[in-house]
PDB file of the backbone (N, CA, C, O) and the ligand in Angstrom, with CONECT records:
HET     ZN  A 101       1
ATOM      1  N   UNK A   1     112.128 161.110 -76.798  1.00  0.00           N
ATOM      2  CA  UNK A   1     111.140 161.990 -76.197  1.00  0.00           C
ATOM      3  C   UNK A   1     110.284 161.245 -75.196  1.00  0.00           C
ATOM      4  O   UNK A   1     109.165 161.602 -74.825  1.00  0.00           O
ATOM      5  N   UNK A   2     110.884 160.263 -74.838  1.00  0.00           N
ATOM      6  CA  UNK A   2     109.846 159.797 -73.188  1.00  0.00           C
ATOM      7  C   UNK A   2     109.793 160.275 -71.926  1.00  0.00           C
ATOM      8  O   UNK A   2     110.212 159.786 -70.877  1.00  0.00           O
ATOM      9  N   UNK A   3     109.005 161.690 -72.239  1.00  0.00           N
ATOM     10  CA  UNK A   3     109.452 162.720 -71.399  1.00  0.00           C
ATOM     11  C   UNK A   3     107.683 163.120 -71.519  1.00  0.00           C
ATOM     12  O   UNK A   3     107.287 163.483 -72.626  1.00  0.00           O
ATOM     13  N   UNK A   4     106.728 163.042 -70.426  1.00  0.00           N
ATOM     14  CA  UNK A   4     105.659 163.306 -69.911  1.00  0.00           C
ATOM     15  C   UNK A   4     105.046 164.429 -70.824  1.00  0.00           C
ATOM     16  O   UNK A   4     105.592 165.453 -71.236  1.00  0.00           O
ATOM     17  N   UNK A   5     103.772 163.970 -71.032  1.00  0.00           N
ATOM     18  CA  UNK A   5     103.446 165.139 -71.846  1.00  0.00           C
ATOM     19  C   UNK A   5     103.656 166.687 -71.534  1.00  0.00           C
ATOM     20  O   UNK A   5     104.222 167.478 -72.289  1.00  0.00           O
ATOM     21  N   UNK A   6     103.206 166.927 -70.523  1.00  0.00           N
ATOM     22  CA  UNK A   6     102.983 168.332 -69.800  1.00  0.00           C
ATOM     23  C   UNK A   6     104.744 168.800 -69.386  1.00  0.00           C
ATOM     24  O   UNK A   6     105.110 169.756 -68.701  1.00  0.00           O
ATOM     25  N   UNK A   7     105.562 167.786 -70.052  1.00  0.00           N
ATOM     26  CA  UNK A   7     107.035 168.563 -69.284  1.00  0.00           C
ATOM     27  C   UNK A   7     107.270 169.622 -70.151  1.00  0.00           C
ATOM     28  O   UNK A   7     107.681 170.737 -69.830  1.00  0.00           O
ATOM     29  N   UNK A   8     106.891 169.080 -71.668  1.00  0.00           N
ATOM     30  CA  UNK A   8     107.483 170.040 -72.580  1.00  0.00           C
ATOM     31  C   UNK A   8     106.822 171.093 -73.087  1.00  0.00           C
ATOM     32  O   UNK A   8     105.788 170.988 -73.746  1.00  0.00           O
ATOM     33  N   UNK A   9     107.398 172.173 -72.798  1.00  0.00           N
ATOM     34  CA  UNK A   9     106.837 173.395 -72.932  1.00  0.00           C
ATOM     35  C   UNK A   9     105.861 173.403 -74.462  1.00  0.00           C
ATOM     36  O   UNK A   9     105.553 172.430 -75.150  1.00  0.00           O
ATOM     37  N   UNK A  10     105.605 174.521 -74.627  1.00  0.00           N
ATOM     38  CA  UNK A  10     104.654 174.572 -75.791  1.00  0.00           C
ATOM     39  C   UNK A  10     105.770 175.169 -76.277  1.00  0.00           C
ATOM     40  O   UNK A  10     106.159 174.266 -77.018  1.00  0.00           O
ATOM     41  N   UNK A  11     106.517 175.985 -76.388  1.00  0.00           N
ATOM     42  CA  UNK A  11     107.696 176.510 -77.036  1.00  0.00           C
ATOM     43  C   UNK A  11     108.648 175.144 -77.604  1.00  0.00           C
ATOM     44  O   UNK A  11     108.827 175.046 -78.818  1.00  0.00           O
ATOM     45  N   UNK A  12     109.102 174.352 -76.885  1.00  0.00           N
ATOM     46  CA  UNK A  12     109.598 173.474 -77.023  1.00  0.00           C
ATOM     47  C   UNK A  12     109.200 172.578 -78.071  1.00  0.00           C
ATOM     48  O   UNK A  12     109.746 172.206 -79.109  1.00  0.00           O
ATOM     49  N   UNK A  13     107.888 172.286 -77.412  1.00  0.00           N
ATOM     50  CA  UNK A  13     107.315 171.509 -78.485  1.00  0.00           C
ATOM     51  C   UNK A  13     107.655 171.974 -80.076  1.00  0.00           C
ATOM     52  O   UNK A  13     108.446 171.548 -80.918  1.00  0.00           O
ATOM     53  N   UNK A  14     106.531 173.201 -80.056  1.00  0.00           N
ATOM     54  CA  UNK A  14     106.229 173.346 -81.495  1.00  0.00           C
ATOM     55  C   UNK A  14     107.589 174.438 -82.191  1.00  0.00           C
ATOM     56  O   UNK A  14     107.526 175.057 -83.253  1.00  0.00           O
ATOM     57  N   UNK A  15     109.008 174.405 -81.002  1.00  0.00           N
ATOM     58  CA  UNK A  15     109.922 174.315 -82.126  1.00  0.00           C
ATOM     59  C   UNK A  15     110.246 173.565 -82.956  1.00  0.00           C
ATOM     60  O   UNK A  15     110.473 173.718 -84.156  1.00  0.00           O
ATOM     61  N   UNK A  16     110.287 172.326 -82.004  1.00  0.00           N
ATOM     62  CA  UNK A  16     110.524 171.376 -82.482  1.00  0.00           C
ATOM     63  C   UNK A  16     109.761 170.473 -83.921  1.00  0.00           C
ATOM     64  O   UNK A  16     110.354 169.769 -84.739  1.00  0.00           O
ATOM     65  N   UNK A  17     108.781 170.687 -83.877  1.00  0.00           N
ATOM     66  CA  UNK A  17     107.631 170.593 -85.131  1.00  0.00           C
ATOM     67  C   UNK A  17     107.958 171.929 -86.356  1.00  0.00           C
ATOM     68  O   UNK A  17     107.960 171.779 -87.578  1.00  0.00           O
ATOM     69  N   UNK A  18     108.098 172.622 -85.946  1.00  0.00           N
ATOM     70  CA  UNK A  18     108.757 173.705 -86.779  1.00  0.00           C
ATOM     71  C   UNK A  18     110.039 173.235 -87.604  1.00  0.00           C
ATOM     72  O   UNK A  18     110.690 172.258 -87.236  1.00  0.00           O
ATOM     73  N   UNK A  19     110.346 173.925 -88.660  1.00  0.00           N
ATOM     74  CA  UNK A  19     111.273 173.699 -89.545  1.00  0.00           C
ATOM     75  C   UNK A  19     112.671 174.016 -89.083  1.00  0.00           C
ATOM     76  O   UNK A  19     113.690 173.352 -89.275  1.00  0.00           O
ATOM     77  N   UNK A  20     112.528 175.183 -88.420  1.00  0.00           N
ATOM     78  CA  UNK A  20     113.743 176.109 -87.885  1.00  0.00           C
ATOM     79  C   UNK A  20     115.265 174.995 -87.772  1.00  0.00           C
ATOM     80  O   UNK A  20     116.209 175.642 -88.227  1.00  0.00           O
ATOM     81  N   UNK A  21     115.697 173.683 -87.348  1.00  0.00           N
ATOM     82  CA  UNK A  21     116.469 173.184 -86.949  1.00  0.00           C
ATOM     83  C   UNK A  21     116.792 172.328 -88.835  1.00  0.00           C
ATOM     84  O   UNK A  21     117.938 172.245 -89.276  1.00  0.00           O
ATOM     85  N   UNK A  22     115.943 171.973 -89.389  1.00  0.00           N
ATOM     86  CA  UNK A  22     116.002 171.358 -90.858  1.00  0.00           C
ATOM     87  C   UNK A  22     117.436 171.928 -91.285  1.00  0.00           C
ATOM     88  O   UNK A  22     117.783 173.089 -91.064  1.00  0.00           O
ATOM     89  N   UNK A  23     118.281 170.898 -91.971  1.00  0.00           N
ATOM     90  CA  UNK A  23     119.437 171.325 -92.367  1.00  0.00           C
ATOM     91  C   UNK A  23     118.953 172.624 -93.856  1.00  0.00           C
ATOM     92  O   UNK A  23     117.748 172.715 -94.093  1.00  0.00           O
ATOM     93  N   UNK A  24     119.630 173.226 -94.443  1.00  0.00           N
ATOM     94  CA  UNK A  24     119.235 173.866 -95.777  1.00  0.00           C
ATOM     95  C   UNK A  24     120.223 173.398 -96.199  1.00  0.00           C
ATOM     96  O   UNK A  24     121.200 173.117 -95.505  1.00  0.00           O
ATOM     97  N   UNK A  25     120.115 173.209 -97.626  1.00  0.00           N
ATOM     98  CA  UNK A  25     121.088 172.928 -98.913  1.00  0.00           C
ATOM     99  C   UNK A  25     122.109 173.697 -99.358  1.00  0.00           C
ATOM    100  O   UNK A  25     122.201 174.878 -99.693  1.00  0.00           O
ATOM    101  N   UNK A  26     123.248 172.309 -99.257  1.00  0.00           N
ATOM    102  CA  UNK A  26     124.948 172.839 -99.341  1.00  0.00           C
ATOM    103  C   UNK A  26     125.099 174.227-100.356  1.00  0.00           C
ATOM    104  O   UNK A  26     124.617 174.428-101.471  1.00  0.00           O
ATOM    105  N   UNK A  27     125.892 175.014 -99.573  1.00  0.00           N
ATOM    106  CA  UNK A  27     125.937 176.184-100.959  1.00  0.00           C
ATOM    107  C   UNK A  27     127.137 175.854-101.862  1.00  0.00           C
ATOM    108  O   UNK A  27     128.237 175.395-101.554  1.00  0.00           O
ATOM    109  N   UNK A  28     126.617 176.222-103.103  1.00  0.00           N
ATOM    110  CA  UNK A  28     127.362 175.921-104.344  1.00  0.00           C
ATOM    111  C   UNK A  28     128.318 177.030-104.746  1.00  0.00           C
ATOM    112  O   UNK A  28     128.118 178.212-104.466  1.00  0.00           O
ATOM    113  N   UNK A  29     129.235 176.636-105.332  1.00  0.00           N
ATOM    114  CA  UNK A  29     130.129 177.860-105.563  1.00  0.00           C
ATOM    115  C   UNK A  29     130.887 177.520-106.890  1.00  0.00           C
ATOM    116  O   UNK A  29     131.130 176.318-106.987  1.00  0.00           O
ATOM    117  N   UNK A  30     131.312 178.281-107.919  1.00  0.00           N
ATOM    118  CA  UNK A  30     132.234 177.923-109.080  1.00  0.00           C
ATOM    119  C   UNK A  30     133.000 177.349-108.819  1.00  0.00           C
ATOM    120  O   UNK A  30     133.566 177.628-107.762  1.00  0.00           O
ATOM    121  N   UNK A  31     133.373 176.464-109.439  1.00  0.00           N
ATOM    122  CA  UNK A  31     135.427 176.168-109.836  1.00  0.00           C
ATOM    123  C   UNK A  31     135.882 177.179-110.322  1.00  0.00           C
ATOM    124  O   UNK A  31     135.365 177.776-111.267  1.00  0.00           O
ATOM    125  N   UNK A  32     137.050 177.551-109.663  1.00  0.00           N
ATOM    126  CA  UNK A  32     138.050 178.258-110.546  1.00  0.00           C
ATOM    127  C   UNK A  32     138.483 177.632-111.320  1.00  0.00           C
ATOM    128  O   UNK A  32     138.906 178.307-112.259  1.00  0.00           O
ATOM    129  N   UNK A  33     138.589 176.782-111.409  1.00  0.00           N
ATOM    130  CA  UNK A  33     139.531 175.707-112.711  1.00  0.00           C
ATOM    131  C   UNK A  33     138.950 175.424-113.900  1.00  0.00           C
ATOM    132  O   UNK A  33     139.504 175.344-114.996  1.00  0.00           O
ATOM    133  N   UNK A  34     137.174 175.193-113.485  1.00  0.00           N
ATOM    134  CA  UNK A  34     136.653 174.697-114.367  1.00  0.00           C
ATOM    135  C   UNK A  34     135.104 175.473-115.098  1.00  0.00           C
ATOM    136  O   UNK A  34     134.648 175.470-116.242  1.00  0.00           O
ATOM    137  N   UNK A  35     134.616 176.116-113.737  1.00  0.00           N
ATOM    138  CA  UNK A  35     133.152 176.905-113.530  1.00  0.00           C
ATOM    139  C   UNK A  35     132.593 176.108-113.327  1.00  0.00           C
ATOM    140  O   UNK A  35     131.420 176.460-113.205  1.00  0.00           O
ATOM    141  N   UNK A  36     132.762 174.772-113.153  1.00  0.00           N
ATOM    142  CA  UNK A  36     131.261 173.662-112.544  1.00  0.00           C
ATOM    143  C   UNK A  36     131.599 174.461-111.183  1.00  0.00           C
ATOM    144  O   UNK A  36     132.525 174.987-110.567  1.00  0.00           O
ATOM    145  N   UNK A  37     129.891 174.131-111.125  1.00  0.00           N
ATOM    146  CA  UNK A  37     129.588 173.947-109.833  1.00  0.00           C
ATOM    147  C   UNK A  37     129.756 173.353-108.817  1.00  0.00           C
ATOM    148  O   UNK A  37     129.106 172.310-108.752  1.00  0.00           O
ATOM    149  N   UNK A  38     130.693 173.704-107.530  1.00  0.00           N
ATOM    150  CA  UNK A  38     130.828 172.639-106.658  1.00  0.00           C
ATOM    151  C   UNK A  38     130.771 173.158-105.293  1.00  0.00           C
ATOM    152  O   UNK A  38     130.869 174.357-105.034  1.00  0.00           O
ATOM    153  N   UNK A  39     130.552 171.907-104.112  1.00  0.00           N
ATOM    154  CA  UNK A  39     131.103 172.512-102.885  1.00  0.00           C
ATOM    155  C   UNK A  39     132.059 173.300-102.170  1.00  0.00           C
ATOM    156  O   UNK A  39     133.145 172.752-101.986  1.00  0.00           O
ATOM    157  N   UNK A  40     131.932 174.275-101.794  1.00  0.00           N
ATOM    158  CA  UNK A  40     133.034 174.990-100.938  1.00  0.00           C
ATOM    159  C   UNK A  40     133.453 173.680-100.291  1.00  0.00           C
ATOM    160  O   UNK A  40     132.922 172.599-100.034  1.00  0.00           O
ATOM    161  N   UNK A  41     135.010 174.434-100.095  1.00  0.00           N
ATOM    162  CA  UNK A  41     136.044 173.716 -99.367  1.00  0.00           C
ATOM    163  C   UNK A  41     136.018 171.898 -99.985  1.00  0.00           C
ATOM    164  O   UNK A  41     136.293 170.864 -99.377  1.00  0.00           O
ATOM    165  N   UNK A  42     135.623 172.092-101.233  1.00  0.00           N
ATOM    166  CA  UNK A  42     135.938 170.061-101.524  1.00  0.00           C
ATOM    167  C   UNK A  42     136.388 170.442-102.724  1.00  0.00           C
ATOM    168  O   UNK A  42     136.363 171.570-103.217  1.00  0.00           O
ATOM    169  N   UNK A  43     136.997 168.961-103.380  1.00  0.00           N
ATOM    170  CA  UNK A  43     137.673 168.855-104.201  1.00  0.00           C
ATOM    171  C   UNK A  43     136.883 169.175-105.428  1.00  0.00           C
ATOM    172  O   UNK A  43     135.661 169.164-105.281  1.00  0.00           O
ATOM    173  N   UNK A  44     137.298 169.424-106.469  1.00  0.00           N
ATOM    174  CA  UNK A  44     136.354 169.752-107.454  1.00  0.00           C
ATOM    175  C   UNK A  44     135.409 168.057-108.329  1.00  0.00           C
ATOM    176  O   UNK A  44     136.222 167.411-108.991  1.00  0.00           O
ATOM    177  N   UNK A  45     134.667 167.745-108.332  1.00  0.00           N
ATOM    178  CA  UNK A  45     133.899 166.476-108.961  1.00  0.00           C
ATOM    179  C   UNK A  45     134.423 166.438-110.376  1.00  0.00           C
ATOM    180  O   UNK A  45     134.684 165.327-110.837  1.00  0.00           O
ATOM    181  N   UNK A  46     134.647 167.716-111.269  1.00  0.00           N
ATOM    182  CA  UNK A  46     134.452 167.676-112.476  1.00  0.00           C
ATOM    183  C   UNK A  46     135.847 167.414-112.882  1.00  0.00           C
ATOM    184  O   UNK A  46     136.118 166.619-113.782  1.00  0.00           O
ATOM    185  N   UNK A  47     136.906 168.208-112.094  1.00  0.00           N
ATOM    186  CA  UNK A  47     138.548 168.544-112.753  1.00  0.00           C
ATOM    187  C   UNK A  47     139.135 168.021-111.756  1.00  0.00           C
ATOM    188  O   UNK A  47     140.329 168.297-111.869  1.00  0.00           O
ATOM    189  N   UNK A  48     138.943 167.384-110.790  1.00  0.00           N
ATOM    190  CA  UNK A  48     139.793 167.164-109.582  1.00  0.00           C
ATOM    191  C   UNK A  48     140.957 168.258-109.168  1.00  0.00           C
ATOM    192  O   UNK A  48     142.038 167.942-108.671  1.00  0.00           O
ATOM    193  N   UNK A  49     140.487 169.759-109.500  1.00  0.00           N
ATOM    194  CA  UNK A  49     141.298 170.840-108.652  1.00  0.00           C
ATOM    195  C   UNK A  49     140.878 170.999-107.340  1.00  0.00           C
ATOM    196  O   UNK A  49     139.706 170.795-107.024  1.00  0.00           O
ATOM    197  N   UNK A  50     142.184 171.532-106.118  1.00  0.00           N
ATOM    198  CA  UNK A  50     141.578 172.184-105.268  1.00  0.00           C
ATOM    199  C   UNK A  50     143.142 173.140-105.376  1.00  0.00           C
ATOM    200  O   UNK A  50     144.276 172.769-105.679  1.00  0.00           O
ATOM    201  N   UNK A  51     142.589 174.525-104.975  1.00  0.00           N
ATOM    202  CA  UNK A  51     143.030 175.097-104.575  1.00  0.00           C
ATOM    203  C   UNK A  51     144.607 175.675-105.328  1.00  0.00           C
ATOM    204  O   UNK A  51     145.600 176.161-104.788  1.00  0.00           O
ATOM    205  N   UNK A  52     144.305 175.368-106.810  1.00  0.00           N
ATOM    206  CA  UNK A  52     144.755 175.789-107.933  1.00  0.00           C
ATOM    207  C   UNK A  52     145.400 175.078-108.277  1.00  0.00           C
ATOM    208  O   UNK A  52     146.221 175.537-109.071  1.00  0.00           O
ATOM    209  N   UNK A  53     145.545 173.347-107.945  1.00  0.00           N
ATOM    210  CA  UNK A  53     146.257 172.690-108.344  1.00  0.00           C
ATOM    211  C   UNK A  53     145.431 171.112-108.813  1.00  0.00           C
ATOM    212  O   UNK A  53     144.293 170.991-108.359  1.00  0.00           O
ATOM    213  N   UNK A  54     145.694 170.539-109.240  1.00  0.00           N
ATOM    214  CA  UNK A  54     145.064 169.517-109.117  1.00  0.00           C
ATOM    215  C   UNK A  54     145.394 168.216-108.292  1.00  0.00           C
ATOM    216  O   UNK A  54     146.531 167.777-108.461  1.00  0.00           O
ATOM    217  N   UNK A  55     144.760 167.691-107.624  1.00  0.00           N
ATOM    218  CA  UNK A  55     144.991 167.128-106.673  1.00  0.00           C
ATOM    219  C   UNK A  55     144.079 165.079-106.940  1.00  0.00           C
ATOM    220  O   UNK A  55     144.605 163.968-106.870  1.00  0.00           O
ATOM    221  N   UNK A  56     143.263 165.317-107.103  1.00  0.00           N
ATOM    222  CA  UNK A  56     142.643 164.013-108.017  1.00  0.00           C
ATOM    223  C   UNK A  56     142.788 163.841-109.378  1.00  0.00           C
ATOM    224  O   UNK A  56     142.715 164.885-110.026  1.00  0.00           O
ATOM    225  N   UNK A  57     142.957 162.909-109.943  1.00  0.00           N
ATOM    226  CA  UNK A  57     143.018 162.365-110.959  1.00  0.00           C
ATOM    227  C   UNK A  57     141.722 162.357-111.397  1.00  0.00           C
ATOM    228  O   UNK A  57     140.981 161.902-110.526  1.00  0.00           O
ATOM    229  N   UNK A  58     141.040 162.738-112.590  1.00  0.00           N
ATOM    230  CA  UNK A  58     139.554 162.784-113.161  1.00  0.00           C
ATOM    231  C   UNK A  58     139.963 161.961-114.502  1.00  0.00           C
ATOM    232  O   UNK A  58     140.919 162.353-115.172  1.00  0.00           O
ATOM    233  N   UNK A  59     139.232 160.834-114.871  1.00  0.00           N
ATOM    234  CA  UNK A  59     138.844 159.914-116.340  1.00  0.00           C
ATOM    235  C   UNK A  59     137.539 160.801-116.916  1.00  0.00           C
ATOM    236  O   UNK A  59     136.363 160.859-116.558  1.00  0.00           O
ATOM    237  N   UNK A  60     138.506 161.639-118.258  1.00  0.00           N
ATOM    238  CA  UNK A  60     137.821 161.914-119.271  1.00  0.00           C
ATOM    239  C   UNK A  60     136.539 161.259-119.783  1.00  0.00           C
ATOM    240  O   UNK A  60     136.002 161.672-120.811  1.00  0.00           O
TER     241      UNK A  60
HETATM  242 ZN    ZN A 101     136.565 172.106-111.605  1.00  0.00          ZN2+
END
């Protein structure tokens, strides 16, 4: 931002101070395999399923 005070708009600015751009928190979704909770589209943490098969190896 070494960019003159007066360049940046007041819009600009206090978007930017604003939250609006803040990532929000990954959404969670069941396992089918297992019902833990996990990320869409990743491998499962708990059972190592994806996508009705298992694909990682998980230690009991
Ligand atoms: Zn699972």
């Amino acid at each position: 931002m070494a960019v003159p005070k007066r360049r940046v708009s007041k819009a600009r600015r206090d978007k930017r101070r604003s939250n609006v751009w803040k990532l929000s928190a990954p959404t969670l979704e069941k396992c089918s395999q297992c019902g833990e909770l996990k990320r869409s589209h990743r491998v499962c943490p708990e059972c190592g399923y994806y996508n009705g098969r298992q694909v990682v190896k998980v230690d009991a």
